[in-house]
N, C-alpha and C positions, 0 to 999 in steps of 0.2 A: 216399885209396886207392880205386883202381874196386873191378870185382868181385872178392870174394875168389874162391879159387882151393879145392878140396878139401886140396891140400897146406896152405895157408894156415890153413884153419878149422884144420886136425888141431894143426899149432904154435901157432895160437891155446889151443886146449882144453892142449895141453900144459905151455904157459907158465904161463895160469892155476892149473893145478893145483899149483904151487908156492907161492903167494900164500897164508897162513895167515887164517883168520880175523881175526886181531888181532895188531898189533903193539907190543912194548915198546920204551920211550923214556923216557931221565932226560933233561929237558930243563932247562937254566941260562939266567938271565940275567945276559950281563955288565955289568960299573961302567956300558960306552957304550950300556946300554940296549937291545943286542941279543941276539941269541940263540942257543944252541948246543943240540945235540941227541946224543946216542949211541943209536942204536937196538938195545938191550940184547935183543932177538930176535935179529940178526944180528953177532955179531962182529967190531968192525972197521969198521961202517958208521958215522961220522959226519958233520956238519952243519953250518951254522950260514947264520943269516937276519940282518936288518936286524928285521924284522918276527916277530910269532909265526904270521902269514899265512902271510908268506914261505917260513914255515920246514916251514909244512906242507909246503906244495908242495914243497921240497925234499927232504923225508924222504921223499915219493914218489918224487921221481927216484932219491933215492940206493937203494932198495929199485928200482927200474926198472932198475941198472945191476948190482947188486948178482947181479941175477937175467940180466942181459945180453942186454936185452928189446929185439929188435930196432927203432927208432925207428917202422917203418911198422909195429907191430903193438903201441906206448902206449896208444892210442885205445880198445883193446881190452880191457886190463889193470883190474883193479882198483885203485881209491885206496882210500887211508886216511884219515879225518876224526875231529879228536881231540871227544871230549865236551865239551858247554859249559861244565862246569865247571872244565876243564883253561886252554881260553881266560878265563872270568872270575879262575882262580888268578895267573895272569899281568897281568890288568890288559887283555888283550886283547881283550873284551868285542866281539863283531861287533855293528854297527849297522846296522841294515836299513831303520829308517824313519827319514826325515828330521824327523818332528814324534810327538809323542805326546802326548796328555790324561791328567794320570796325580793322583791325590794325597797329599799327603805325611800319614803319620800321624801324632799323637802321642805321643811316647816320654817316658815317667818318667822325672826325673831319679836320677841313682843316687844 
């Protein structure tokens, strides 16, 4: 998008002001190991990913559509990013380094 436009900024701030702080979501995974989503903030909004990635990203769009965020003004929008322990509860754990030095400790047997 070039320059924004004063009407532009104004719709920007307007959009934005619908976007809550935080969003709720019961998220499932199916038997095939992917994933669905209900976004219990909004009514009606549901989901579903291959990925718990995936899925983020789409619970963005569907809160993008939900709110009927004109495509040239996404960019603008706020996303949602769930807490790491939401992804570790999952098994979806992000990996960022390709290598790590780490060591293992010793545990009692029970």
């Amino acid at each position: 998008m070039g320059q924004l436009t004063v009407k532009d900024k104004k719709e920007i701030y307007r959009l934005r002001a619908f976007f809550p702080g935080n969003v709720g979501m019961r998220v499932r995974r199916s038997k095939d190991g992917g994933f669905s989503a209900a976004v219990t903030t909004f009514p009606g909004v549901f989901t579903e990913a291959d990925t718990f990635s995936e899925l983020i990203g789409m619970v963005n769009d569907a809160v993008m559509t939900y709110f009927e965020v004109p495509r040239r003004y996404v960019s603008f929008m706020p996303s949602y990013i769930p807490p790491l322990r939401a992804a570790q509860a999952f098994g979806a754990f992000p990996m960022f380094e390709k290598e790590k030095n780490f060591r293992l400790e010793r545990a009692s047997p029970s």
